[in-house]
C-alpha positions as CSV (number, residue, x, y, z in Angstrom):
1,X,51.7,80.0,-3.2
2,X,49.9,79.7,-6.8
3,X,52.6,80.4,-9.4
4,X,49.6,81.4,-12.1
5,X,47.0,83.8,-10.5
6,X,43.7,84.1,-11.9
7,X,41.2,87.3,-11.6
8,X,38.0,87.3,-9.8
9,X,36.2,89.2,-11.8
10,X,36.9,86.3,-14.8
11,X,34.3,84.6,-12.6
12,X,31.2,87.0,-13.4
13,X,31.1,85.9,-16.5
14,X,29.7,82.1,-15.8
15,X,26.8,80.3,-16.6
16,X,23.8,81.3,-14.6
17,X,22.1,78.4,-15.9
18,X,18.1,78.2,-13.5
19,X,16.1,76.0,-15.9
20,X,17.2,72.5,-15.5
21,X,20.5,73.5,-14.1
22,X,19.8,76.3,-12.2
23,X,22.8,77.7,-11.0
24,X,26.3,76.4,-12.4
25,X,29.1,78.3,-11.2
26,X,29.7,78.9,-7.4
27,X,29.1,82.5,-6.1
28,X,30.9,82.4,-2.9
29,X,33.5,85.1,-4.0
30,X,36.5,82.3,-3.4
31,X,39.9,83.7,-5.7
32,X,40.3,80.7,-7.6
33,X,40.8,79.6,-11.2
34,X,37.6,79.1,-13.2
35,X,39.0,76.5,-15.1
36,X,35.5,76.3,-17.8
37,X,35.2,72.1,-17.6
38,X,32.3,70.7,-18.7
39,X,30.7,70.6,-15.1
40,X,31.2,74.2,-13.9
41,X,33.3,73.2,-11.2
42,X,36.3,75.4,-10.2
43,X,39.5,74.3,-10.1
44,X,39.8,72.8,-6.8
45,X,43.8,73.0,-6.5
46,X,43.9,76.6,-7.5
47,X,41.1,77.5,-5.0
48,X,42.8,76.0,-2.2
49,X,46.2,77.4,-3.1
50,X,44.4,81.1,-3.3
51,X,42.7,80.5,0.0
52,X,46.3,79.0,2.0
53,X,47.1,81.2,3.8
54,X,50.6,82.6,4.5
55,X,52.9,80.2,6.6
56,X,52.4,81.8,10.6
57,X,55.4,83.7,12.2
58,X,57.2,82.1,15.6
59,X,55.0,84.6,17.9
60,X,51.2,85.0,16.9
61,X,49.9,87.6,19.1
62,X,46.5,88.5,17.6
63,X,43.4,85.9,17.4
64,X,41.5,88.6,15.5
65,X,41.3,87.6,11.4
66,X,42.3,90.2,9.0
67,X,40.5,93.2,7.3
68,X,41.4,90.9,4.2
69,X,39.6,88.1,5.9
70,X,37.1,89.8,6.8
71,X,36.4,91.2,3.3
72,X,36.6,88.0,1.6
73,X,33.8,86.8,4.2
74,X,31.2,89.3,3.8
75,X,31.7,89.0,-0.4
76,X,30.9,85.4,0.4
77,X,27.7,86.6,2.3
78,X,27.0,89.3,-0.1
79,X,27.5,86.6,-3.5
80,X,25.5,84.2,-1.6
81,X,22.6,86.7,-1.6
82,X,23.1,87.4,-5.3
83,X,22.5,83.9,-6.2
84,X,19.2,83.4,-4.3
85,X,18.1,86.6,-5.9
86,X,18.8,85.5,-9.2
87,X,17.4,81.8,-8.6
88,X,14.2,83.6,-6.6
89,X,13.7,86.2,-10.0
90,X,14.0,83.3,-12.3
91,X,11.1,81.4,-10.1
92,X,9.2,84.0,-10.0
93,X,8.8,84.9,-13.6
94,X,8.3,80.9,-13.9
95,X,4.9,81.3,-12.0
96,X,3.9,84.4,-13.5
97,X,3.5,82.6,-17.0
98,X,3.0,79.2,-16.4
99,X,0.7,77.4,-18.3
100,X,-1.6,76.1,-15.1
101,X,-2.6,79.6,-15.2
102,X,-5.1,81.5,-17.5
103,X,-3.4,83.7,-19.9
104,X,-5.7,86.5,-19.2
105,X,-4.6,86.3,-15.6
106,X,-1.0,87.1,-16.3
107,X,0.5,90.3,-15.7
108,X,2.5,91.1,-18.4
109,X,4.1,94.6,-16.3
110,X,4.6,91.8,-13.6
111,X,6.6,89.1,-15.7
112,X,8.5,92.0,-17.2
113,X,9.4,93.4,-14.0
114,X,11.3,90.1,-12.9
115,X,13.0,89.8,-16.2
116,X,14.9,92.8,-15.3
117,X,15.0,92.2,-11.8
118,X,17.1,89.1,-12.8
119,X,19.3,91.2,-15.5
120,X,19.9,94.0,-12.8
121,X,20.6,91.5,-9.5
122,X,23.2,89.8,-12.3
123,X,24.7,92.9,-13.6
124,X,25.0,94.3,-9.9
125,X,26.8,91.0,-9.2
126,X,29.4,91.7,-11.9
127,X,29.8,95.3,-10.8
128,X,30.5,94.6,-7.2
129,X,32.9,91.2,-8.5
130,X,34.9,94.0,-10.4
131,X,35.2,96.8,-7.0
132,X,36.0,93.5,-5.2
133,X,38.8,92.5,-7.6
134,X,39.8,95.6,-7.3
135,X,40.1,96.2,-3.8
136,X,42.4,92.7,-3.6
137,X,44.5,94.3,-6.7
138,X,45.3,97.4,-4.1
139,X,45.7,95.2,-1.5
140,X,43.0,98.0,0.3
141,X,42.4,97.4,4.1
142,X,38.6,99.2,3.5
143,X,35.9,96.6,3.9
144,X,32.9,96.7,1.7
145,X,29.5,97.9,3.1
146,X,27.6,94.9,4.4
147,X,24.2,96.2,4.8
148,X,21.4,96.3,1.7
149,X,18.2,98.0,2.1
150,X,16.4,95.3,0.3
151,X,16.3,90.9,1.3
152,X,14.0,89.8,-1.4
153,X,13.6,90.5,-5.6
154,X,10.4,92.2,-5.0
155,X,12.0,94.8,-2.9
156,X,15.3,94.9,-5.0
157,X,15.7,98.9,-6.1
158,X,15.2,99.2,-9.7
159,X,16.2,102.8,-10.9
160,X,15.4,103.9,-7.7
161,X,12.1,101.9,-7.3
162,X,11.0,98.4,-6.1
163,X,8.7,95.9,-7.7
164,X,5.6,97.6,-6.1
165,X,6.2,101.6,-7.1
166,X,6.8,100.5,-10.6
167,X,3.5,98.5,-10.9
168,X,2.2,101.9,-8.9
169,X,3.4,103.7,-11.7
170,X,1.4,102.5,-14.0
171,X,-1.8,102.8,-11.4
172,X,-0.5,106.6,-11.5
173,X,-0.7,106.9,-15.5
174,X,-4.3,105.5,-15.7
175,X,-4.8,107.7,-12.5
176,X,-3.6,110.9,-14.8
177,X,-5.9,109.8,-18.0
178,X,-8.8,109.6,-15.7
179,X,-8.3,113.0,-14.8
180,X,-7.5,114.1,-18.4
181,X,-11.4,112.7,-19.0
182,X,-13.1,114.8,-16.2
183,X,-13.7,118.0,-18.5
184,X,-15.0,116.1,-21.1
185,X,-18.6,114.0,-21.5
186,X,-19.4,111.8,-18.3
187,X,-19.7,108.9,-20.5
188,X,-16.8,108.7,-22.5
189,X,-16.9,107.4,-26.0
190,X,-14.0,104.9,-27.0
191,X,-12.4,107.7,-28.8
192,X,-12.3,109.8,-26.4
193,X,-10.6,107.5,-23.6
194,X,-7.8,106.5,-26.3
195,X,-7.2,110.4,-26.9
196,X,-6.9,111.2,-23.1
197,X,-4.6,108.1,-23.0
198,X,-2.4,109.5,-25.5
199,X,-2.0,112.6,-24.3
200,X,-0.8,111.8,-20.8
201,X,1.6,109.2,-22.9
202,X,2.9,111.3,-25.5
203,X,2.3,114.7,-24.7
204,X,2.4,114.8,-20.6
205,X,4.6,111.5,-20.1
206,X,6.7,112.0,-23.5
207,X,7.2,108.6,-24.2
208,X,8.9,108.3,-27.2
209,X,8.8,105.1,-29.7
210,X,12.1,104.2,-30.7
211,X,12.4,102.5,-34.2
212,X,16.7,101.3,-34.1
213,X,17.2,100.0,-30.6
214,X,20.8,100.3,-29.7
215,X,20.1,100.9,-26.0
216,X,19.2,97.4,-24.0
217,X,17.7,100.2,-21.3
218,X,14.9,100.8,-24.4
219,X,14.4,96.8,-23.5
220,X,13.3,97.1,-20.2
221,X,10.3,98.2,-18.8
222,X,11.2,100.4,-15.6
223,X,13.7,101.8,-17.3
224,X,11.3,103.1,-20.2
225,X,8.3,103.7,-17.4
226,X,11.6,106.1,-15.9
227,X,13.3,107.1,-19.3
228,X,10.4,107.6,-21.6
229,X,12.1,106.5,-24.4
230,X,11.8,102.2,-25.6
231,X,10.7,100.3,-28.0
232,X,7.8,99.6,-30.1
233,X,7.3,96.5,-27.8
234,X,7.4,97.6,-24.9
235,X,5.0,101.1,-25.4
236,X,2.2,98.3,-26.6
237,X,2.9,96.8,-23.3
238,X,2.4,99.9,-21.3
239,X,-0.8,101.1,-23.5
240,X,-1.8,98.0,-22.4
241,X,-1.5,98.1,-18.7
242,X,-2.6,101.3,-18.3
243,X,-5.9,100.9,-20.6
244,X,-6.6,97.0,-18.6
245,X,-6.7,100.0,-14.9
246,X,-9.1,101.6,-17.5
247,X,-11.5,98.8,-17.9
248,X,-10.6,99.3,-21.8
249,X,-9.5,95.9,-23.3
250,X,-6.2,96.6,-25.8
251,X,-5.3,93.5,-27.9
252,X,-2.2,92.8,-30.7
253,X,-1.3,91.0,-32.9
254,X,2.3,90.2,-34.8
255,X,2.7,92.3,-38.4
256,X,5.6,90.9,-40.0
257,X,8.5,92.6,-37.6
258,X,6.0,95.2,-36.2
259,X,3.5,94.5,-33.4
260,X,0.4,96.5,-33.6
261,X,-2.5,96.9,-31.2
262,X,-6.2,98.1,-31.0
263,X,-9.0,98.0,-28.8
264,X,-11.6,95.8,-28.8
265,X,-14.4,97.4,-30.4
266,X,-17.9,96.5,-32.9
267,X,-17.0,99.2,-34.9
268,X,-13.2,99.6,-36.2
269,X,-13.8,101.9,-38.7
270,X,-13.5,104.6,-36.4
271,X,-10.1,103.6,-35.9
272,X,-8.9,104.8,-38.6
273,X,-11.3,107.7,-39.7
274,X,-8.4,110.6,-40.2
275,X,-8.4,113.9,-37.5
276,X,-5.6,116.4,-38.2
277,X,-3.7,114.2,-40.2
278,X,-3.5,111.1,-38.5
279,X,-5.9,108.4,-37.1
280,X,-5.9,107.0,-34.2
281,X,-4.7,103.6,-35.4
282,X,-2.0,105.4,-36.3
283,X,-1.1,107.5,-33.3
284,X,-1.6,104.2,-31.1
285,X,1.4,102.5,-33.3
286,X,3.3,104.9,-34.9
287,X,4.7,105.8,-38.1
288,X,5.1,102.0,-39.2
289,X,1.2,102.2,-40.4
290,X,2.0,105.0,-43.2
291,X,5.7,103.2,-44.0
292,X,4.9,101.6,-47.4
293,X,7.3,99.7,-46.9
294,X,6.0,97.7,-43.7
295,X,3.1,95.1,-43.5
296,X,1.1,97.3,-41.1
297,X,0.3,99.8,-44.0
298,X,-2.2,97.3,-45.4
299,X,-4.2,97.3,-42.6
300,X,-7.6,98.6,-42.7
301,X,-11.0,97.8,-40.7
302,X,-11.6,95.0,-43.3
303,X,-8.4,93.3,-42.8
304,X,-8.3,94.4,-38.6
305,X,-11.2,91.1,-37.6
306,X,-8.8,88.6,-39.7
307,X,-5.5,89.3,-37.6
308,X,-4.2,86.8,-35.2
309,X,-4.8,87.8,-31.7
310,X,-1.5,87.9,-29.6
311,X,-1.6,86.0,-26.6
312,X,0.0,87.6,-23.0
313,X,2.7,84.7,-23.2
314,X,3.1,85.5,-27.0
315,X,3.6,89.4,-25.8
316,X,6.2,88.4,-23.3
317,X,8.0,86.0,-25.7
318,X,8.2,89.0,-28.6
319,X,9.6,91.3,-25.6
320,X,11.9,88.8,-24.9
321,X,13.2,87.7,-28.4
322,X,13.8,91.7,-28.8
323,X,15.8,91.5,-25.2
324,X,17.9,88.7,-26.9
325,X,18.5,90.0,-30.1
326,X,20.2,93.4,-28.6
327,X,22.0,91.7,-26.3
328,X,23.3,89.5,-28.8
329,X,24.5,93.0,-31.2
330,X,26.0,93.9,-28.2
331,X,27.8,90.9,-27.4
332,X,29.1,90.1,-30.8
333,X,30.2,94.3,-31.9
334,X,33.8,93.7,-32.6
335,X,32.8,90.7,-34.9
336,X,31.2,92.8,-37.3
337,X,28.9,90.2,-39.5
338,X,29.1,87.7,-37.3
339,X,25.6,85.6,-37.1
340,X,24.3,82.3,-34.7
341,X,24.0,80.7,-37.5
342,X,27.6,81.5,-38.7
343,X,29.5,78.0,-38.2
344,X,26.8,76.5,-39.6
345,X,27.6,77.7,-42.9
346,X,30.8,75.6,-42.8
347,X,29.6,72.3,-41.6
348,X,30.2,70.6,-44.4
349,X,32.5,67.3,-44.0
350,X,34.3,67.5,-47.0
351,X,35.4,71.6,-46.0
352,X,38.5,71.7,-44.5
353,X,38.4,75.2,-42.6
354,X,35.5,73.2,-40.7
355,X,37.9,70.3,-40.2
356,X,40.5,72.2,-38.9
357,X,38.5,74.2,-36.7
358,X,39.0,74.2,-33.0
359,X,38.4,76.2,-29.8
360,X,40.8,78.5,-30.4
361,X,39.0,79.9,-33.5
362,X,35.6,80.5,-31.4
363,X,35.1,84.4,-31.9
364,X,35.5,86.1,-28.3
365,X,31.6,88.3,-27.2
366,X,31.5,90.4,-24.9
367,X,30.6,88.1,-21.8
368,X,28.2,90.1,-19.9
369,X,25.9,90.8,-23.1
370,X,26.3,87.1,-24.3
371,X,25.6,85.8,-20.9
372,X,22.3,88.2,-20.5
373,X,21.2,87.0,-24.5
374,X,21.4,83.4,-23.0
375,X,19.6,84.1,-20.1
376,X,16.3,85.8,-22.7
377,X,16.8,83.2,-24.3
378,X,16.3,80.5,-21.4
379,X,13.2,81.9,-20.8
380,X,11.9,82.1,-23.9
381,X,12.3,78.2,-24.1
382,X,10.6,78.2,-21.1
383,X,7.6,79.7,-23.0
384,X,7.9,78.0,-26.1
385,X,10.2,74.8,-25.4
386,X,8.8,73.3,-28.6
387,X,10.7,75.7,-30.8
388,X,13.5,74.2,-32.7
389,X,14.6,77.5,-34.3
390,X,14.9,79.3,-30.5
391,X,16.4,76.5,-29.5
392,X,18.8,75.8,-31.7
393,X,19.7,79.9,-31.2
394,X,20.0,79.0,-27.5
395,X,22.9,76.2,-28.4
396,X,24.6,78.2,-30.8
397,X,25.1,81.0,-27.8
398,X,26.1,78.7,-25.9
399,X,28.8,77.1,-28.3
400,X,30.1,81.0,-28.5
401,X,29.8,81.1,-24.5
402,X,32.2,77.7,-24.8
403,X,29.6,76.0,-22.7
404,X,30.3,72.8,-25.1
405,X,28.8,69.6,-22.9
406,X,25.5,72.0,-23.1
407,X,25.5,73.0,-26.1
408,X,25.6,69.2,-27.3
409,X,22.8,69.3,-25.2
410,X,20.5,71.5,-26.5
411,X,21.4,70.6,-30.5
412,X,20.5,67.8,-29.8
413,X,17.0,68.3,-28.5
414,X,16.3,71.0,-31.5
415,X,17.5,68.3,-34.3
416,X,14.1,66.4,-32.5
417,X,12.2,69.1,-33.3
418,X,14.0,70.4,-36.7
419,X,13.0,69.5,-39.8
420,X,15.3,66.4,-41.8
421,X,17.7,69.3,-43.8
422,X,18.5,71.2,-40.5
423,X,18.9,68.4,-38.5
424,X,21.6,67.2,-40.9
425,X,23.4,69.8,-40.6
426,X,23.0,70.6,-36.9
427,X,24.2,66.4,-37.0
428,X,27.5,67.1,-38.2
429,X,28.2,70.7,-36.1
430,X,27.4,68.5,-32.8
431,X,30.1,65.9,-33.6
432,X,32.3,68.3,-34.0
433,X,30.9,70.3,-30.6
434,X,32.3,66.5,-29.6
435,X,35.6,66.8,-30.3
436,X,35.9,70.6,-28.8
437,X,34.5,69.2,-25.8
438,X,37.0,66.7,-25.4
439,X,39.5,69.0,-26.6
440,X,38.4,71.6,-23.4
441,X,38.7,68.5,-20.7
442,X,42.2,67.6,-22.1
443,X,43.4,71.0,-21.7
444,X,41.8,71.2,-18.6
445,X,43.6,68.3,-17.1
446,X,46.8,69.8,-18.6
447,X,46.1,73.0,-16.6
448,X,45.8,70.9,-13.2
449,X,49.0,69.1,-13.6
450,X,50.9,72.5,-14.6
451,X,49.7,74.1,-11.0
452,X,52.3,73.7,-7.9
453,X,52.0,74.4,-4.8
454,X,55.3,75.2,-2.4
């Protein structure tokens, strides 16, 4: 008998770790006490207790196990599954944009498509981790439903779709603009195929540009192919798609916070000759080209030829840096101010609030958003593992995660990378990452010698 129980839905909330340590925290549904040492590793002691099961009468009469056993054996199964799914997504997203292939041959509706397949499999996990919790909490006899309809990512139901319907959803959209070209000339001026294009988008679709993302869904792609409504990102992405199943080549490029795309054409100027008030530069990327305010007002068909041409891997990182940055917002809502950067600001040796600073004084995120910013953010190192700045974000998360042993890890790489000021003061927040470490292990081992088992 464990005198101090611990939840199993505190387990969801792990490090789902598949770059160089794939998978850190055991999904095999076991009621135990995550006890958050710098290995991952449960609490052996409290996981046996939880599993001991109750002393046997005088008389046993039935063989048969339990509807309690029972449960807890198919959530084994069923977490099991999870954890291939995520570690399969992860894999796959690997391949899609790894550098042995051509950047031209990378689906960028593909790559995005397994970024949320990974999200969704992981937030499912948590979902069912809470009903299971649940269902132990009313001590229910009901056994969960052991059956899925789908054994692999690709097939995993995304708003009601797999993998495949969502990549035919965008055959369907092209499919719809050639149709919107029928009526007019057989051979279709450039203008012309970017009008039909957004008219199905805008006017028959209703896709909707959103400037203030406060909704992650905006951050996905099948939930804005379903929705209609995401952001600025992620409408490039699908004007992209749909114009490539056009034989139309869209490029981009990065314009101070906004991304802006154009077709490849000899003669821009036509871009941005004015019809009814707007151009069709302008209807292609918004109101941000007539913001004085924002860089892409100063663009013209002088200025268009000098832009830096976005990459697909550059598109998928900016998609991905958006992912992480909402899910950070979201994580960090009841700290109102708070920043990555904050405890750097205090790393000063001589300050004594640094000094006296321990683990206690970490601010508590929301765990599912923080855990799904560090998961954008592992793949964005994997596209750009050179980048001190995105890696010295991905440490920091992890210091608020309380992942301490890797978020020594990680500083420590970036200060490799940083430049001399930077890695001074990432220096002195790493020795005190140190200390906390040690502080968490000490604790831990205090934990194990306060657990009894009668």
């Amino acid at each position: 008998m464990v005198i101090s129980g611990v939840k199993a839905s505190s387990v969801a909330m792990v490090s789902i770790d598949i770059c160089s340590r794939i998978i850190r925290c055991d999904f095999d549904g076991r009621v135990g006490c995550w006890i958050g040492n710098e290995k991952g590793k449960w609490n052996k002691l409290a996981a046996a207790a939880a599993s001991t099961k109750a002393p046997k009468l005088g008389m046993s009469i039935s063989p048969l196990p339990s509807s309690a056993a029972l449960a807890e054996t198919r959530w084994s199964s069923r977490a099991k599954f999870y954890k291939e799914v995520l570690k399969d997504a992860r894999e796959k997203f690997t391949q899609e944009i790894s550098f042995q292939s051509k950047d031209k041959d990378i689906s960028l509706a593909k790559a995005l498509l397994y970024v949320a397949s990974e999200d969704e499999a992981f937030m499912d996990f948590n979902r069912e981790m809470d009903s299971y919790s649940l269902q132990n909490e009313r001590r229910s006899t009901s056994l969960p439903s052991d059956t899925l309809d789908w054994k692999c990512v690709e097939a995993m139901p995304l708003a009601g779709k797999n993998m495949s319907e969502w990549m035919a959803e965008l055959d369907s959209i092209a499919r719809e603009v050639e149709a919107e070209l029928v009526p007019r000339d057989i051979g279709c001026h450039l203008v012309e195929v970017l009008d039909a294009v957004n008219v199905v988008l805008f006017k028959l679709r209703g896709f909707k540009r959103s400037s203030v993302i406060v909704d992650s869904k905006c951050s996905y792609l099948h939930s804005v192919l379903s929705s209609g409504y995401c952001s600025a990102i992620l409408l490039s992405v699908i004007y992209i798609e749909v114009c490539r199943r056009l034989n139309l080549t869209i490029v981009g490029s990065r314009i101070g916070e906004e991304f802006l795309i154009w077709p490849q054409t000899g003669n821009p100027e036509e871009l941005f000759k004015v019809t009814s008030g707007h151009s069709l530069f302008g209807i292609v990327n918004g109101k941000c080209v007539d913001d004085p305010r924002s860089m892409a007002s100063d663009i013209n068909s002088n200025s268009l030829s000098e832009l830096e041409i976005a990459t697909n891997r550059d598109i998928i990182g900016i998609a991905l840096a958006n992912l992480m940055r909402i899910h950070w917002k979201r994580a960090s809502r009841a700290n109102h101010g708070l920043m990555l950067t904050s405890p750097l600001r205090s790393v000063d040796k001589s300050d004594e609030k640094f000094k006296k600073t321990d683990a206690s004084t970490v601010p508590l995120l929301r765990p599912q958003d923080l855990r799904l910013a560090i998961m954008a953010s592992q793949r964005l190192l994997i596209l750009q593992p050179h980048n001190w700045v995105l890696r010295r974000d991905h440490g920091m998360m992890l210091y608020y995660s309380r992942e301490y042993e890797e978020a020594v890890q990680e500083l420590s790489i970036c200060m490799v990378f940083a430049p001399e000021e930077e890695a001074e003061v990432l220096e002195a927040f790493v020795e005190k990452l140190h200390l906390l470490r040690l502080e968490s292990s000490w604790k831990n081992l205090e934990r194990k010698g306060r657990l009894t088992v009668t």
